[in-house]
SELUM-783979 format. One record per residue: z, y, x of N, C-alpha, C, O in turn; residue number from 1. Coordinates in steps of 0.05 Angstrom, whole numbers, always signed. Example, Ala and Ser with C-alpha at 12.3 -4.5 7.8 and 13.67 -1.06 7.14 Angstrom:
REM residues 2
    n.c3    n.c2    n.c1   ca.c3   ca.c2   ca.c1    c.c3    c.c2    c.c1    o.c3    o.c2    o.c1  num
    +156    -114    +264    +156     -90    +246    +156     -66    +264    +169     -66    +285    1
    +142     -45    +257    +143     -21    +273    +157      +1    +258    +161     +23    +268    2
//
This chain:
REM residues 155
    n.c3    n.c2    n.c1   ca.c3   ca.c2   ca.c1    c.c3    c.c2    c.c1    o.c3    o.c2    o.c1  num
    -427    +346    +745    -430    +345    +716    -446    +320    +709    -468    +316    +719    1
    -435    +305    +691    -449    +289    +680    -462    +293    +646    -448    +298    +626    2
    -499    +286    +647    -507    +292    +628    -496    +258    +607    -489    +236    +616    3
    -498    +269    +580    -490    +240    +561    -503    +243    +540    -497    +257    +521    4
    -528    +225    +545    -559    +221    +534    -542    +204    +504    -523    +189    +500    5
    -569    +222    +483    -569    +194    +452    -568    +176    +459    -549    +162    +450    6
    -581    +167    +473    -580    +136    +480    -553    +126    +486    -543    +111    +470    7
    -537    +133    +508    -511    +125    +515    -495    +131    +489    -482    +113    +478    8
    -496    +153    +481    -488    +154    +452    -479    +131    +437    -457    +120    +434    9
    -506    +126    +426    -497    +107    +402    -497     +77    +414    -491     +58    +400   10
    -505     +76    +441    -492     +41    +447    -452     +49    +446    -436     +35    +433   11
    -448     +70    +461    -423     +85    +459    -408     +78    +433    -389     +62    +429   12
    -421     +92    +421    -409     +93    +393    -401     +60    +379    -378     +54    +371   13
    -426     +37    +378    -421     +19    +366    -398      -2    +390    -383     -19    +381   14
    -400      +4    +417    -365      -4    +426    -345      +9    +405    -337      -3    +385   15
    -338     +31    +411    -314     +42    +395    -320     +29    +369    -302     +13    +363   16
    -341     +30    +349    -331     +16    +327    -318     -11    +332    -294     -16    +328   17
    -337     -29    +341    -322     -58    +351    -300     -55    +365    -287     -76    +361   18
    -286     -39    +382    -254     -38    +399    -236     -27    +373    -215     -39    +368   19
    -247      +0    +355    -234      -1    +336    -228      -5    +312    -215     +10    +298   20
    -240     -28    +305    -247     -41    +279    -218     -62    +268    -211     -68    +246   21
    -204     -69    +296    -173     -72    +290    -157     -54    +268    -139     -62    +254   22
    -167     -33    +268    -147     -21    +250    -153     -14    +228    -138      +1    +215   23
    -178     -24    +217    -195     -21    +190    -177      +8    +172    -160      +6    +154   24
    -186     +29    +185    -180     +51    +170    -198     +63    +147    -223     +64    +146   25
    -180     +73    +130    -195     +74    +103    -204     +99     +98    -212    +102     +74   26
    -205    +127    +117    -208    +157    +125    -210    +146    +154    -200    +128    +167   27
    -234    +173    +157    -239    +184    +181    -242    +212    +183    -255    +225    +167   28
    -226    +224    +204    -220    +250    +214    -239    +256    +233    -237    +242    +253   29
    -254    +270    +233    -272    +279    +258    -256    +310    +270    -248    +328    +256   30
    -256    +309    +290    -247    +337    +304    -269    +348    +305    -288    +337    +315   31
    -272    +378    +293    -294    +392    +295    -294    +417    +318    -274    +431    +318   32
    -313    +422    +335    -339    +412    +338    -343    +385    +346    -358    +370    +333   33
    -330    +378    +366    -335    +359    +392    -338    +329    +369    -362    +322    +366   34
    -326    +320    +361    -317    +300    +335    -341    +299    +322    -351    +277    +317   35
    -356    +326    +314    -368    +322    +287    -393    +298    +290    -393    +282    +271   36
    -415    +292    +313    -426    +284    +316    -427    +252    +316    -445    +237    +307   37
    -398    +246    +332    -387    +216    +330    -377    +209    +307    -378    +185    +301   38
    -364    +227    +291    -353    +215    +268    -378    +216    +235    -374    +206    +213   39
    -397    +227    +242    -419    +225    +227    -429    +196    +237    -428    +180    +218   40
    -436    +189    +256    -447    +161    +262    -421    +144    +259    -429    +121    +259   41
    -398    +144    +257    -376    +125    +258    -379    +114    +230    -378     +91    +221   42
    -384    +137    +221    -375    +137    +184    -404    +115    +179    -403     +94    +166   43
    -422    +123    +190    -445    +108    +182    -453     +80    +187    -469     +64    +176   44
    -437     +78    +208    -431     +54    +223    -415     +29    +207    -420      +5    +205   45
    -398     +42    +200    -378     +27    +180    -379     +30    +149    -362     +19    +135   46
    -400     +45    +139    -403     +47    +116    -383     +59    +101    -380     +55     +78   47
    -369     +77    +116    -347     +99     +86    -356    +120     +90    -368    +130    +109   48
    -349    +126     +66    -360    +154     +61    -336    +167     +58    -339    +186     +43   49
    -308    +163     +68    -284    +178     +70    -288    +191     +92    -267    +184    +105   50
    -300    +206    +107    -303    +221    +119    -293    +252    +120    -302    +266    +102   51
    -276    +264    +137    -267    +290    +138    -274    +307    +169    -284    +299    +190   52
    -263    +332    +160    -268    +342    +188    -247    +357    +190    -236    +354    +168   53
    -228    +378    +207    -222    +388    +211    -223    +404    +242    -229    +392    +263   54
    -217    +430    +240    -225    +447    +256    -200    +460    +279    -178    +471    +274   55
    -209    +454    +296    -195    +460    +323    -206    +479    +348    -223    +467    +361   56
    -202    +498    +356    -212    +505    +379    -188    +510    +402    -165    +519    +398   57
    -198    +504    +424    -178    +510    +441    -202    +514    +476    -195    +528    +495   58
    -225    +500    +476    -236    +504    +492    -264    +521    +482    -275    +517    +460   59
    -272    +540    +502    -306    +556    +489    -313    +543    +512    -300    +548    +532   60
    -335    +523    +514    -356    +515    +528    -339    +497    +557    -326    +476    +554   61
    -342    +508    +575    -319    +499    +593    -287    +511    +599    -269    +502    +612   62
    -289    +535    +585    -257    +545    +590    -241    +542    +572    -247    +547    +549   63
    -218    +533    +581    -191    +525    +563    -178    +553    +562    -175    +569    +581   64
    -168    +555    +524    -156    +579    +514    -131    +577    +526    -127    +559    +543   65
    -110    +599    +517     -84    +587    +523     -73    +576    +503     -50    +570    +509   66
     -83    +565    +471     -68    +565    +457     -93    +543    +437    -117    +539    +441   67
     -80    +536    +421    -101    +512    +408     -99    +525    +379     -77    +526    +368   68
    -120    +535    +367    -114    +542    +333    -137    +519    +316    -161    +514    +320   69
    -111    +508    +289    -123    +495    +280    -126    +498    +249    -106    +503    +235   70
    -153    +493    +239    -154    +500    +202    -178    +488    +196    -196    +477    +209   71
    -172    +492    +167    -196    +482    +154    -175    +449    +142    -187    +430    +133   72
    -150    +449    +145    -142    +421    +137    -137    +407    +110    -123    +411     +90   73
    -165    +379    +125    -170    +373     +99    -148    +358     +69    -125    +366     +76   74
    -146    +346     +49    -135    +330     +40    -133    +300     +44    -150    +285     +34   75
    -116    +293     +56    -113    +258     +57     -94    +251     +33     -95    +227     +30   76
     -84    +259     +22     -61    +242      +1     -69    +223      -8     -53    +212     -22   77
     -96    +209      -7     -99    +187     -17    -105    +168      -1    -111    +146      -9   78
    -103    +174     +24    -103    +158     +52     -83    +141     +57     -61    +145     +46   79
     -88    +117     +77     -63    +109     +82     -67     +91    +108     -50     +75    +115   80
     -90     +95    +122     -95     +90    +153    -118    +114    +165    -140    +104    +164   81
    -118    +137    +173    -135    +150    +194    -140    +146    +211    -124    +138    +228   82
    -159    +148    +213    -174    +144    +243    -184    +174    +262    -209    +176    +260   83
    -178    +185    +270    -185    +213    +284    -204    +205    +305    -200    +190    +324   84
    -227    +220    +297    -237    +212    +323    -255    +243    +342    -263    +262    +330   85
    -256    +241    +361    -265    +267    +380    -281    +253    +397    -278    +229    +400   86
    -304    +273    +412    -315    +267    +431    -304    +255    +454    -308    +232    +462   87
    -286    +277    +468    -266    +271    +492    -232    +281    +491    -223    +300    +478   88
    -218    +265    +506    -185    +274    +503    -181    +288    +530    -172    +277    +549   89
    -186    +304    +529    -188    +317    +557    -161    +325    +578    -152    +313    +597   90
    -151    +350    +565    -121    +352    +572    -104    +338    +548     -80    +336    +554   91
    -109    +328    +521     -96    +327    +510     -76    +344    +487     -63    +339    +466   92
     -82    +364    +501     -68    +384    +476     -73    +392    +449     -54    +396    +433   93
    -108    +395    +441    -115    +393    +426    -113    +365    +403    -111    +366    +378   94
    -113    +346    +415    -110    +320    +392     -75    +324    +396     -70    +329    +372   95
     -56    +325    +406     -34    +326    +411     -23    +346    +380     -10    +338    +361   96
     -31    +365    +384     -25    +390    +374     -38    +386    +333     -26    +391    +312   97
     -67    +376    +339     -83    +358    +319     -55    +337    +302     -40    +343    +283   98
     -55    +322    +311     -39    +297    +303     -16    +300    +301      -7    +283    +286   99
      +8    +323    +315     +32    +327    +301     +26    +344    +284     +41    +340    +265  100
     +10    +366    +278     +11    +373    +249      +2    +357    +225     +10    +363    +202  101
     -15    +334    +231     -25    +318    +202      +6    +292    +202     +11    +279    +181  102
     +20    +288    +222     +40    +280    +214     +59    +292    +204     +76    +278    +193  103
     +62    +319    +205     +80    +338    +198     +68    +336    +166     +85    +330    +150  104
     +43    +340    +158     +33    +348    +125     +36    +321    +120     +57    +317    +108  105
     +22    +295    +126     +24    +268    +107     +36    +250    +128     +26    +242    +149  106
     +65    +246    +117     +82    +237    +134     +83    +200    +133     +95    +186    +149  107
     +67    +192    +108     +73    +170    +105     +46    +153    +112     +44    +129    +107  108
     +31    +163    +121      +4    +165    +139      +2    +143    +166     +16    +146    +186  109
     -15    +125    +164     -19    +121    +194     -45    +129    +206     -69    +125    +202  110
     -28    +145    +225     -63    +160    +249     -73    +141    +272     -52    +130    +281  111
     -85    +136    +279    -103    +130    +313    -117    +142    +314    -127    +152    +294  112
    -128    +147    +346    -145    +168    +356    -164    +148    +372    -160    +127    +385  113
    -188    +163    +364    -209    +148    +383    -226    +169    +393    -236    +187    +380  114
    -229    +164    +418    -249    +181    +433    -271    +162    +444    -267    +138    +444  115
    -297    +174    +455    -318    +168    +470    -302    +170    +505    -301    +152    +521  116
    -295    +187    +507    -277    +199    +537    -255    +191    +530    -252    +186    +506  117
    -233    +188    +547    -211    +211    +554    -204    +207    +588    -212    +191    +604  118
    -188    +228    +591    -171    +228    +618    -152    +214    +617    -140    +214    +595  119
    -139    +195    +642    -111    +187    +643     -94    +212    +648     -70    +207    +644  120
     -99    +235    +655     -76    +254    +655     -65    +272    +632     -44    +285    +630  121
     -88    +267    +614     -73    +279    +589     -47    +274    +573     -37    +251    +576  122
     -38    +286    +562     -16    +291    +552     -11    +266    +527     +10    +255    +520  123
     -35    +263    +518     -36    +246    +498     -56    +225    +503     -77    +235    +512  124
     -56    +197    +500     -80    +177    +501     -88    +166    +473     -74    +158    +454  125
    -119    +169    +475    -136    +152    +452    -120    +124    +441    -116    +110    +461  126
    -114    +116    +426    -118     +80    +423    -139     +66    +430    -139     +44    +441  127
    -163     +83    +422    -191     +70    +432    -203     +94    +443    -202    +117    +434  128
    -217     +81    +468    -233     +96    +482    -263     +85    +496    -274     +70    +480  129
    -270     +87    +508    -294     +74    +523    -303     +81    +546    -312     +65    +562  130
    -300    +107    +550    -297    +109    +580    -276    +137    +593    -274    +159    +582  131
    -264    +129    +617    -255    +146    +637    -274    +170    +640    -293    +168    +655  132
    -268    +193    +627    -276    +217    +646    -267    +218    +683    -246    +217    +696  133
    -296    +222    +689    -293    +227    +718    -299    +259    +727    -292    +274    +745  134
    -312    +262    +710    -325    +293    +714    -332    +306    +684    -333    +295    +662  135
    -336    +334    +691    -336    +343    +672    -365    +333    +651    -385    +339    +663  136
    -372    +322    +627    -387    +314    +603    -409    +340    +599    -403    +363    +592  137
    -429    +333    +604    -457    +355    +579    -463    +344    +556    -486    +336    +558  138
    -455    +340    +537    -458    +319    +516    -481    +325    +499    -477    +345    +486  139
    -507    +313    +494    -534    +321    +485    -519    +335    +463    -510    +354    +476  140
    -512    +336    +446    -501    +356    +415    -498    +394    +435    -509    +416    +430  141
    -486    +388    +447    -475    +412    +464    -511    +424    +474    -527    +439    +463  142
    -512    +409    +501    -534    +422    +519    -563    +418    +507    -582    +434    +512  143
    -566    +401    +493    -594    +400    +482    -604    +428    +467    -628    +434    +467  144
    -580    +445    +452    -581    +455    +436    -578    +484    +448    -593    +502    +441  145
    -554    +488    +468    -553    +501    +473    -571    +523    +492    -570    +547    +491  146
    -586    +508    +508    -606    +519    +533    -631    +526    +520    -652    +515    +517  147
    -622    +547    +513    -657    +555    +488    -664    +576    +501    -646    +591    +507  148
    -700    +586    +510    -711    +615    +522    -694    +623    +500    -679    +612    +483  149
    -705    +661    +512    -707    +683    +497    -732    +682    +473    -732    +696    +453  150
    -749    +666    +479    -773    +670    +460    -762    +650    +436    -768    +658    +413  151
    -747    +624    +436    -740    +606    +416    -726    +618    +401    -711    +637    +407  152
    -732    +606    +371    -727    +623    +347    -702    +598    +339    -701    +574    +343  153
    -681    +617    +328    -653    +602    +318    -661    +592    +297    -679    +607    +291  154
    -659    +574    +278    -660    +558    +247    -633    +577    +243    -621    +576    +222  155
//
């Protein structure tokens, strides 16, 4: 397991803006959870405030569901380049599954996907990425948060 410190983070992050700044998109899609964190700094990065999120689960922590359910989908009709972006593309199914339904609702739409990760074996690849998963990701948003005693009090 590899841990993936703030710090790697946001040097992280400002690659992907510069690799994907080619496609000057005018919306940003964050995949929520994994997404929400990169696409809050993306948005900030580039200064829009077209920012969205939409909701996907298909993995709880490290186990893959059998099935990907997705909601919460936002409005783009006034879009006309997206940018989707997620933490990692792991198997692929989820952004796969993600991205033919928002081509299915706004058909006249252009999407790219950007991740922090992905795998070459997934089903689907990023346009922009930054690095090769080699092992499985602890991503500070995830483990920082998650490893709390019994005595720590929830907000």
């Amino acid at each position: 397991m590899k841990y993936y410190s703030y710090d790697e983070f946001v040097r992280d992050t400002k690659q992907l803006v510069k690799d994907s700044g080619i496609f000057e998109a005018d919306t940003l899609l964050a995949i929520a959870r994994g997404g929400l964190t990169l696409g809050h700094a993306y948005a900030h990065a580039v200064d829009n405030r077209n920012l969205f999120a939409i909701n996907s689960i298909l993995y709880e922590r490290d186990k893959k569901g059998a099935s990907c359910e997705i909601f919460n989908m936002p409005e783009l009709k006034d879009a006309k380049k997206v940018l989707i972006l997620d933490d990692i593309v792991d198997s692929g199914q989820t952004i796969k599954e993600v991205l033919a339904l928002l081509q299915k609702c706004f058909p006249d739409i252009e999407f790219k996907i950007a991740s922090l990760f992905y795998k070459p074996t997934a089903v689907i690849q990023p346009d922009f990425a930054v690095h090769e998963a080699q092992e499985w990701i602890e991503f500070f948003w995830e483990k920082d948060f998650l490893e709390q005693n019994d005595s720590d009090s929830r907000v």
